[in-house]
C-alpha positions as CSV (number, residue, x, y, z in Angstrom):
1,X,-33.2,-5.6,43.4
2,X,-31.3,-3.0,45.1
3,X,-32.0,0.5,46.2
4,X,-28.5,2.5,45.2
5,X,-28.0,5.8,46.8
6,X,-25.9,8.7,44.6
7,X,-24.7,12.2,46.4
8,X,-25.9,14.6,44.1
9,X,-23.4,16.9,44.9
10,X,-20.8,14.7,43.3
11,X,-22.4,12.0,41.7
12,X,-20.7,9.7,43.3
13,X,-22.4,6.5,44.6
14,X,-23.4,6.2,48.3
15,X,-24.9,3.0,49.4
16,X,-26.6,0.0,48.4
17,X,-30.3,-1.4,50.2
18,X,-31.4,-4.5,49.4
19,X,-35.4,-4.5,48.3
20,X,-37.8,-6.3,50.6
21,X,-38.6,-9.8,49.3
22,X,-42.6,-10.8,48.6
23,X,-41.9,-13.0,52.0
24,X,-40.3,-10.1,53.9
25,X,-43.0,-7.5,53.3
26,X,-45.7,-10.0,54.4
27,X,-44.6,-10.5,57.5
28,X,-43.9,-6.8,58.0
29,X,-47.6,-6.4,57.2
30,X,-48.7,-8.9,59.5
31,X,-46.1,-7.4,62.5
32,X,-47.9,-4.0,61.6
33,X,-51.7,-5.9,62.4
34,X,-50.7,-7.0,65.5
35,X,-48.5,-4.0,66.8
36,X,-51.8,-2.3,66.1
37,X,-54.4,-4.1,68.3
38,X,-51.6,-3.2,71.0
39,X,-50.9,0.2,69.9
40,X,-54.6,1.2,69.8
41,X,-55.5,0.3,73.8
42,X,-52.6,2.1,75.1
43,X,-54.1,5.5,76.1
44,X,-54.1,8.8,74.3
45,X,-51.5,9.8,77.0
46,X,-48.9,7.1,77.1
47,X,-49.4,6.8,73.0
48,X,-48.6,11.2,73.5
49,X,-45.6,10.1,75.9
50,X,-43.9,7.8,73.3
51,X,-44.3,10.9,71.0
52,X,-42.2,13.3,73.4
53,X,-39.7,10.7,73.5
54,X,-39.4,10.7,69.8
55,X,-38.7,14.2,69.5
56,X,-36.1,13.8,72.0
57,X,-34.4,11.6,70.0
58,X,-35.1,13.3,67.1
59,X,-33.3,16.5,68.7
60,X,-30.2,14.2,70.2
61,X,-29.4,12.9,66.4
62,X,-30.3,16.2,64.6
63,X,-27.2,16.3,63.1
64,X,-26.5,12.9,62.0
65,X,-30.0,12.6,60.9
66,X,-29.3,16.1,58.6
67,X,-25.8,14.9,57.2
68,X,-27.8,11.8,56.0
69,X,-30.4,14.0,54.5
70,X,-28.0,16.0,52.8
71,X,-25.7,13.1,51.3
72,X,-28.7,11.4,50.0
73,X,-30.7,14.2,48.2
74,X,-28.5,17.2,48.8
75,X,-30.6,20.0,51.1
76,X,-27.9,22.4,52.3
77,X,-27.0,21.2,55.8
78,X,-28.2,24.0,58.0
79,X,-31.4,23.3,55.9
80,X,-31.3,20.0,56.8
81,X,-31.2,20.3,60.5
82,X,-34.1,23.1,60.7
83,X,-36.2,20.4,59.0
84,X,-35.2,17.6,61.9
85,X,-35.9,20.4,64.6
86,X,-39.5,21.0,62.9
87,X,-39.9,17.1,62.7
88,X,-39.4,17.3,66.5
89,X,-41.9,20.1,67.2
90,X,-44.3,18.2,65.1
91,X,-44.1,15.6,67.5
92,X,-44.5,17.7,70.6
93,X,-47.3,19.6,69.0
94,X,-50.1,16.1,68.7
95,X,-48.0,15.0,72.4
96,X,-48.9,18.5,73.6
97,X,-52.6,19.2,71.7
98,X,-53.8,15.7,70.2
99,X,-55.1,13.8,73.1
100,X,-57.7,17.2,73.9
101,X,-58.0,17.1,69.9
102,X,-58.7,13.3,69.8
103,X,-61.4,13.7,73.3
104,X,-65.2,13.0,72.6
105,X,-67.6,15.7,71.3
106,X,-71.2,16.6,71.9
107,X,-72.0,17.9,68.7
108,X,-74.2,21.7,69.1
109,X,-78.1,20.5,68.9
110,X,-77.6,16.5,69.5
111,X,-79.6,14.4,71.9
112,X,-78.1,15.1,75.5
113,X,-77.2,11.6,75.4
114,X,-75.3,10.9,72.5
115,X,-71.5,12.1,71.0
116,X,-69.0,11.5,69.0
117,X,-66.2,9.5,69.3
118,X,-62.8,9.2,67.2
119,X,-61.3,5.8,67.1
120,X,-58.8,4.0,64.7
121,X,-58.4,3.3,61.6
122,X,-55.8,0.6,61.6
123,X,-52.5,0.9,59.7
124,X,-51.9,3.2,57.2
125,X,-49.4,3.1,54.4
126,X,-47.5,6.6,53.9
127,X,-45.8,7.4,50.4
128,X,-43.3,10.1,51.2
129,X,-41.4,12.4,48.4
130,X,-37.3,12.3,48.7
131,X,-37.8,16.7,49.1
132,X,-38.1,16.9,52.6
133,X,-37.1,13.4,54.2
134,X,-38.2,13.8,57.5
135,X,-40.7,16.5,57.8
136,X,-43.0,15.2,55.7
137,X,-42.7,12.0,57.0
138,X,-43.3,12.9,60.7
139,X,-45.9,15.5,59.6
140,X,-47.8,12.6,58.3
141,X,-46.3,9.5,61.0
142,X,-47.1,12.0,64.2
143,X,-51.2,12.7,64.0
144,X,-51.6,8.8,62.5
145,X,-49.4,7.5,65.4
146,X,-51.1,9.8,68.2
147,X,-54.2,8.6,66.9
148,X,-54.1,4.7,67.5
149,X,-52.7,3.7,63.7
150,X,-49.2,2.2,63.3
151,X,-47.5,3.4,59.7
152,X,-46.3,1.5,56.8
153,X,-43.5,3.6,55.1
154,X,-42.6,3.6,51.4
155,X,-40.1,6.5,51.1
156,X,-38.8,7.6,48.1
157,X,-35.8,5.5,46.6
158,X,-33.6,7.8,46.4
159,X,-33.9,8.2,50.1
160,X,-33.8,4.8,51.9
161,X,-31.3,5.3,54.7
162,X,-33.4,8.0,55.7
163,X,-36.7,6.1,56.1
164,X,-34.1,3.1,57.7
165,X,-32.9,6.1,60.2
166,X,-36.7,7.2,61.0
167,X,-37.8,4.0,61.6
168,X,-34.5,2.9,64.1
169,X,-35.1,6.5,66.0
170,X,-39.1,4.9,66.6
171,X,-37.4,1.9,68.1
172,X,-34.7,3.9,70.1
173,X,-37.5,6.2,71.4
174,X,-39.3,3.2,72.9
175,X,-42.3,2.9,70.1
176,X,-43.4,-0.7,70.2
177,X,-41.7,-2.8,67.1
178,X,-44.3,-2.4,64.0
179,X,-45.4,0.5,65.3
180,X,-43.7,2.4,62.9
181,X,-42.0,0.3,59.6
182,X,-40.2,0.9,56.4
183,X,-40.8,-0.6,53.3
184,X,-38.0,-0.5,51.2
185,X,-39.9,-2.0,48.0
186,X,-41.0,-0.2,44.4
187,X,-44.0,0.7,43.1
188,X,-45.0,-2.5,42.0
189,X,-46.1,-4.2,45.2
190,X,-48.4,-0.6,46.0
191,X,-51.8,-1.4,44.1
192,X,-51.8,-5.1,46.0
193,X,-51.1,-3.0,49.6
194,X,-54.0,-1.2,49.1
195,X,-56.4,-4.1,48.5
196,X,-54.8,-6.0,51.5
197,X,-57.3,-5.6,54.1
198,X,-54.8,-5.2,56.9
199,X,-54.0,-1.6,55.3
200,X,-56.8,1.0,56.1
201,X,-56.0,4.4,55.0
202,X,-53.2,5.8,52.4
203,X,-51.3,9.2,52.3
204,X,-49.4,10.3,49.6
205,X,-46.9,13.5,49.2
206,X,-45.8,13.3,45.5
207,X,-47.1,14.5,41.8
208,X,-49.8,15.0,40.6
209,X,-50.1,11.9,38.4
210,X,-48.6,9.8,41.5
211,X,-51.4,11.3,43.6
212,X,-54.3,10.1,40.8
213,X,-53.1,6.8,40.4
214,X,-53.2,6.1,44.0
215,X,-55.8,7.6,44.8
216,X,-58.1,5.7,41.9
217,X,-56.6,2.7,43.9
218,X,-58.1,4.0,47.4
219,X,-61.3,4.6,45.7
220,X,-61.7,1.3,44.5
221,X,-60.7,-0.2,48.3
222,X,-63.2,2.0,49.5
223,X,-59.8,3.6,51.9
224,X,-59.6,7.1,52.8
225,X,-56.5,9.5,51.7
226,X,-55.1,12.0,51.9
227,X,-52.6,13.6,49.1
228,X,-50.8,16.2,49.5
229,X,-49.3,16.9,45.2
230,X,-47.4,19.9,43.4
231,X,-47.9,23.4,43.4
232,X,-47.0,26.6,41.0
233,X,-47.6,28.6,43.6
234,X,-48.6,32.5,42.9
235,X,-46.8,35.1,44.2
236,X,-48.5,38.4,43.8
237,X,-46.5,41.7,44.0
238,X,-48.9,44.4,43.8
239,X,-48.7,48.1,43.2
240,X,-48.7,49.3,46.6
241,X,-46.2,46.4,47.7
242,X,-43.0,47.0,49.5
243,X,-40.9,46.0,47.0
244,X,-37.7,45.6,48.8
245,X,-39.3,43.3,51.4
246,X,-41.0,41.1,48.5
247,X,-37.5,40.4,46.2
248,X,-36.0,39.6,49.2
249,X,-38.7,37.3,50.9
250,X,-39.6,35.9,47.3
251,X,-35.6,35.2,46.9
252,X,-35.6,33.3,50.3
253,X,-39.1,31.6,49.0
254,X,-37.7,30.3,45.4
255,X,-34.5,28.9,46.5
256,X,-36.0,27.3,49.7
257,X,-34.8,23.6,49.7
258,X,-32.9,24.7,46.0
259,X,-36.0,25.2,44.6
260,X,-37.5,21.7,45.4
261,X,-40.5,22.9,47.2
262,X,-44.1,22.6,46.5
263,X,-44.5,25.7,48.8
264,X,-41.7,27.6,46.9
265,X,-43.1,30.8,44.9
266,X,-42.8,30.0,41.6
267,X,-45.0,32.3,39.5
268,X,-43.9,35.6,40.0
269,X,-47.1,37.5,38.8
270,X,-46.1,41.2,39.2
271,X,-47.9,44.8,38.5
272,X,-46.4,46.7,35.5
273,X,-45.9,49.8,37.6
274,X,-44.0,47.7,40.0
275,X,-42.0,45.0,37.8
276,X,-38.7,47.2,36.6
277,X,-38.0,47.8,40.1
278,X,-39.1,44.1,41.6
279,X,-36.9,42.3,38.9
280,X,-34.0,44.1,39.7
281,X,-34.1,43.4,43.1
282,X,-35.2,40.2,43.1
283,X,-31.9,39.3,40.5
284,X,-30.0,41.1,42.9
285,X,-30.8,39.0,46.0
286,X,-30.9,35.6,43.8
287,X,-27.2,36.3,42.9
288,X,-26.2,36.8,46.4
289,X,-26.8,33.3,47.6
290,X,-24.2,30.6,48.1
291,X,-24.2,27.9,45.6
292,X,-22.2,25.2,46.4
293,X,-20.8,21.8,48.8
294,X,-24.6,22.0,50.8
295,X,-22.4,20.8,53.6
296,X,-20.9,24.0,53.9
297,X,-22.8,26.5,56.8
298,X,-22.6,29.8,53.7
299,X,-24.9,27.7,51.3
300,X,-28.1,28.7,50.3
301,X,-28.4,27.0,47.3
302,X,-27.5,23.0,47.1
303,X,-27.4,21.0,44.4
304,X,-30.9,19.1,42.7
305,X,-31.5,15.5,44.2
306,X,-31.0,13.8,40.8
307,X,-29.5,14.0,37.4
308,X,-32.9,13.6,35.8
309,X,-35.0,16.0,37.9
310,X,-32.0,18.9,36.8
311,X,-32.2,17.1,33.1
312,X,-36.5,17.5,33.3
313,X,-36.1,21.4,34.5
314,X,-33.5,22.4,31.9
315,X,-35.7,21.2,29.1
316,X,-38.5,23.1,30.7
317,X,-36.6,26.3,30.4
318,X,-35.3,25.8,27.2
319,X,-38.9,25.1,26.1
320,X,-40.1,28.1,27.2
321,X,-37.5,30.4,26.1
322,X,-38.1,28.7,22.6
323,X,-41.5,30.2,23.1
324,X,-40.9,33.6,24.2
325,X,-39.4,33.8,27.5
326,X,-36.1,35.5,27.8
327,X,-32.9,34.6,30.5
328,X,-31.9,37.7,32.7
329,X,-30.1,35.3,35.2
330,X,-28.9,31.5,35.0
331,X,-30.2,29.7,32.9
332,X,-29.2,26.3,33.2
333,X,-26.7,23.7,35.1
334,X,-23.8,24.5,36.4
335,X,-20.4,23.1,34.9
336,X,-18.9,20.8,37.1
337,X,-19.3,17.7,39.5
338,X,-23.0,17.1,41.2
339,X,-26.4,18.3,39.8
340,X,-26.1,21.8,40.3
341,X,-28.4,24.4,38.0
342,X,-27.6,27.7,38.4
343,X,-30.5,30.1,40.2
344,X,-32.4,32.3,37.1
345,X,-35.1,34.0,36.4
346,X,-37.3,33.8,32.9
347,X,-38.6,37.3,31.8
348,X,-41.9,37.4,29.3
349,X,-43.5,34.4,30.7
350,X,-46.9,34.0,28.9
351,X,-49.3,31.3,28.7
352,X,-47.9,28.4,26.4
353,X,-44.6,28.1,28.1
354,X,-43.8,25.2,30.5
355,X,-42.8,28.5,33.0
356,X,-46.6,29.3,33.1
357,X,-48.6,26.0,33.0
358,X,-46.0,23.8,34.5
359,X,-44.5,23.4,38.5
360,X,-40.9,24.2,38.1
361,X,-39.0,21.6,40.8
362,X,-36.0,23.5,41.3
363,X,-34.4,27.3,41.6
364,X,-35.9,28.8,38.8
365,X,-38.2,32.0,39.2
366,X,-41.2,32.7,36.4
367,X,-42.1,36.6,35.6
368,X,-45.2,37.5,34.4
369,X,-46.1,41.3,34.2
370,X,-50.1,41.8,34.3
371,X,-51.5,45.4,34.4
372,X,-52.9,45.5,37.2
373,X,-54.8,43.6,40.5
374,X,-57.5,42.0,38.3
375,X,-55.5,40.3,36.2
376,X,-53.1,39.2,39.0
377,X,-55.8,37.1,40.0
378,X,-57.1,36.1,37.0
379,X,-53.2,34.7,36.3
380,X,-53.1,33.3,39.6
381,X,-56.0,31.2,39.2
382,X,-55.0,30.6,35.4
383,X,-53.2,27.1,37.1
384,X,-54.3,23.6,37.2
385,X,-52.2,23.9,40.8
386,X,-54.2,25.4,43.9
387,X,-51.9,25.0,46.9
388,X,-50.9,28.3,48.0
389,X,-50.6,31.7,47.2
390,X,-48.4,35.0,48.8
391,X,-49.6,38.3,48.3
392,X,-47.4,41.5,48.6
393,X,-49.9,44.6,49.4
394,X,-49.7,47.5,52.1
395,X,-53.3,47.8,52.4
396,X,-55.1,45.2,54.6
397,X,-58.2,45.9,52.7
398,X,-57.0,44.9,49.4
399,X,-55.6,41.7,50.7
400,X,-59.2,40.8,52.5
401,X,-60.7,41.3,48.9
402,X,-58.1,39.1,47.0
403,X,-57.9,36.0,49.4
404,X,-61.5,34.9,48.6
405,X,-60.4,35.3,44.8
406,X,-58.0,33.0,44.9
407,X,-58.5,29.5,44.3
408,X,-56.0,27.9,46.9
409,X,-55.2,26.5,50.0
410,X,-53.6,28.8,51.5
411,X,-53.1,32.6,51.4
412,X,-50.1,33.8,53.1
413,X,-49.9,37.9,53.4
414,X,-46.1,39.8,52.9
415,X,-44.6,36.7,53.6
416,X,-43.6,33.3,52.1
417,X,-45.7,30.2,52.5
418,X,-44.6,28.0,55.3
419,X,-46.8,24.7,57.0
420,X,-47.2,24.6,61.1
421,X,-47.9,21.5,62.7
422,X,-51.2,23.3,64.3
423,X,-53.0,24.8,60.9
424,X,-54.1,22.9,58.2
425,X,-52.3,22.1,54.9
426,X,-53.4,21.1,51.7
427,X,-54.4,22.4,48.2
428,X,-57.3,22.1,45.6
429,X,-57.7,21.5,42.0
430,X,-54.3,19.2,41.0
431,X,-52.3,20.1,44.3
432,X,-54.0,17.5,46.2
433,X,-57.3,16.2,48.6
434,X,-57.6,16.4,51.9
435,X,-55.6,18.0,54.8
436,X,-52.6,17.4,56.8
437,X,-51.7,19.1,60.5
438,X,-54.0,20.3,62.8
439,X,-56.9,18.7,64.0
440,X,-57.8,18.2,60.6
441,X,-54.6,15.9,59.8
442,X,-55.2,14.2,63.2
443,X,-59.2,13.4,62.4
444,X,-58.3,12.3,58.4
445,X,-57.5,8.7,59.7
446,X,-59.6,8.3,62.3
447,X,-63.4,6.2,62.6
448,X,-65.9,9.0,63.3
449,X,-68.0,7.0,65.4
450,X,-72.0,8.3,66.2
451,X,-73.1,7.0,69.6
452,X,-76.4,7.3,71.2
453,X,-77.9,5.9,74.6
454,X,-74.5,5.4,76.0
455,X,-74.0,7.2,79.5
C-alpha cells in the first residue's frame, strides 16, 4: 500500500509513500525500546538541550516546513508558518520550564522523609489529525520527549511528508535515532500497537468516534491517554457586548485554519437585542477575507484538506437548511479547481439541524438567537462537545457568573480561544479526556512514583 498525497487547492496529486511493511514497523518498535533505556538516563537538562536545538531547527526550516504543510492539506501559508513558529516555542517552553516541572515534590502534610518522584513511562504512540501538522504534533512530542519517553508517530495520511519532515528535523537537531519515529502505516496495525508491551501510553487528536475506539483499546492494555476530540464550541455575544469587537474577533475565530479547527467558534449563540446588529457585522467581516491560492500572503481563507471533508460539510448545510435554517452568505463550494467552500453563515439554527448538534469542520458560522443570558447558557451547554467556550460581555461580573455555568474546558473572555504551551488544554463530555500543555501535559505520561525512607 501506498500513502498518495493530493493538493487540495488543485486536486492534483502530490506524492507517493510507501506503507511500512509488518517487518519494517517491528523493528521500528524495537529501535524505539532501546533508544528509550538511553533516552531516559540522559538528564532533565541535556534531554531540555536537545529540545532548544529542535526549535532551532524548527525556526531555520519554517518555511519549507509551512510550504509542505500547505501543499499537503492546504493552510494558507502565512498560517502555516505561525504554526511552525508556535511548534518552536513549544519546544522552548518544556526546555525553559519542564525540568523545574519534572523536579521531586514533598507533597503538603507527608512524612519529612518521603516525596514524589516523576519518572518514565516508556514510548508512547501519538495519533495526530492532518489540521494542524506540526503543532499538534510537537504540542504532544515536546512534554513526552522532555520527560524521558521516545514517540511513535502515526500522522494522518493525508499528511505523510510532514510527519517524514518532523521526524528528519529530530535527527538534524541531534535527538538520538528512535527517539522520535514515524509510522507511516493505517489503522489496522493500531489495536495490536497498543497491546505490544513495548508501547506504554497513547495520545490521540482526532474525532470523537476515533478518540472512543482507541481509548476502549487503552483501557483494555491498562495504558494511560490522553485525547484531545472535536468541539462545537460556543460563542456567546451578550447584550452588553461590544458588538464590533465580537463580529470581527468571531470572523477571525471561524475561518481560523479555513474553518478546520476544533477551537474555531462555531455556534454563534447571540442575544435577540443584539443579533440584527451582530449578523450584519459579522457577514460583513466574513466577506472581506481572501479566499483563494493559500500560497498567496492576502489569503485568509484556503481551501478544505479533502474532497470528502468539503462533500461531508455541504451535506450538513444542506441538511439543516432542509430543516429550517436559512443562507444569508455562502452556502456551499466554490466552482472551480481545489476543495474550496465558500465562507457562510446559517440564520434560524434550532435544535434538530446538523448546525446545532453537529461540529461543523470547515468555514461555516451557526446563528442561534436566544432571549437572553439564561438561555445562552442553557444553548451552550445543549452540546454533546465541551471544549471551549468565548463569551462577549462588558461586565466582569457577568462573565465571573457564566464561566462556572458552562460545561467546558476552557472559557476565554472578549477574545477567541487559542492553546499556550504553559496552560492546560482539553475538553469534557465528547471533546476528549485528559490534558495537554502545562505541567499537566508534561505529568500525563509520566510514573508518579511514592517514595518513603529514602534520604
Amino acid at each position: 500500500m501506498r500513502f498518495v498525497t493530493v493538493n487540495p487547492a488543485t486536486g492534483r496529486r502530490l506524492a507517493s509513500y510507501p506503507a511500512l511493511s509488518p517487518r519494517e514497523l517491528e523493528q521500528r518498535l524495537a529501535r524505539a525500546a532501546r533508544a528509550q533505556t538511553k533516552w531516559r538516563q540522559l538528564s532533565l537538562a541535556r534531554r531540555a538541550g536537545h529540545l532548544r536545538a529542535l526549535a532551532r531547527c524548527l525556526l531555520a526550516r519554517r518555511d519549507e516546513l509551512a510550504a509542505l504543510a500547505t501543499a499537503e492539506m492546504g493552510k494558507p501559508f502565512t498560517q502555516a508558518r505561525a504554526e511552525v513558529e508556535k511548534s518552536a516555542l513549544v519546544c522552548r517552553y518544556y526546555a525553559d520550564h519542564g525540568p523545574h516541572l519534572m523536579a521531586t515534590e514533598h507533597p503538603a502534610g507527608a512524612p519529612a522523609n518521603a516525596h514524589v518522584a516523576f519518572e518514565p513511562l516508556g514510548s508512547v504512540l501519538a495519533i495526530m489529525p492532518w489540521n494542524f501538522p506540526f503543532w499538534q504534533v510537537f504540542r504532544a512530542a515536546a512534554p513526552v520527549l522532555l520527560g524521558g519517553n521516545t514517540l511513535l508517530l502515526k500522522h494522518a495520511p493525508n499528511v505523510p511528508g510532514c510527519a517524514l519532515a518532523i521526524e528528519r528535523l529530530c535527527l538534524a537537531a541531534g535527538l538520538p535515532p528512535g527517539v522520535l519515529q514515524a509510522l507511516l502505516i493505517t489503522t489496522e496495525p493500531v489495536p495490536a500497537l497498543l497491546a505490544d508491551p513495548r508501547i506504554h501510553g497513547v495520545t490521540l487528536t482526532g474525532s470523537a468516534t476515533a478518540g472512543r475506539q482507541v481509548a476502549a483499546l487503552a483501557g483494555a492494555a491498562m495504558k494511560p491517554g490522553v485525547f484531545e476530540l472535536g468541539g462545537s464550541d460556543a460563542f456567546l455575544v451578550l447584550r452588553d457586548a461590544d458588538v464590533a469587537r465580537a463580529a470581527e474577533i468571531g470572523a477571525h475565530s471561524r475561518l481560523l485554519n479555513s474553518g478546520q479547527s476544533c477551537v474555531c467558534a462555531k455556534r454563534f449563540i447571540v442575544v435577540r437585542s443584539v443579533a440584527r446588529e451582530f449578523t450584519e457585522r459579522l457577514i460583513e467581516r466574513l466577506s472581506a477575507r481572501r479566499v483563494g491560492d493559500p500560497m498567496a500572503p492576502d489569503t485568509a481563507v484556503g481551501p478544505l484538506a479533502r474532497a470528502d471533508l468539503r462533500a461531508t460539510l455541504h451535506r450538513q448545510v444542506t441538511a439543516s437548511v432542509e430543516r429550517g435554517a436559512h443562507i444569508l452568505l455562502g452556502g456551499g463550494p466554490l466552482p472551480g479547481p481545489g476543495f474550496f467552500f465558500a465562507p457562510t453563515v446559517l440564520g434560524g439554527v434550532s435544535a434538530g439541524m446538523p448546525a446545532y448538534a453537529e461540529e461543523l469542520f470547515g468555514p461555516v458560522a451557526a446563528l442561534i438567537t436566544v432571549r437572553d443570558e439564561a438561555e445562552a447558557v442553557r444553548v451552550a451547554n445543549d452540546s454533546a462537545y465541551g471544549l471551549s467556550a468565548t463569551i462577549f460581555t462588558r461586565s466582569p461580573a457577568r462573565a465571573r457568573r457564566i464561566i462556572p455555568q458552562l460545561a467546558v474546558g476552557a472559557v476565554f473572555i472578549n477574545d477567541f480561544v487559542k492553546s499556550t504551551p504553559e496552560l492546560p488544554f482539553g475538553g469534557t463530555k465528547h471533546s476528549g479526556l485528559g490534558r495537554e500543555l502545562g505541567v499537566w501535559g508534561l505529568r500525563a505520561f509520566a510514573n508518579v512514583k511514592t517514595v518513603v525512607g529514602a534520604a
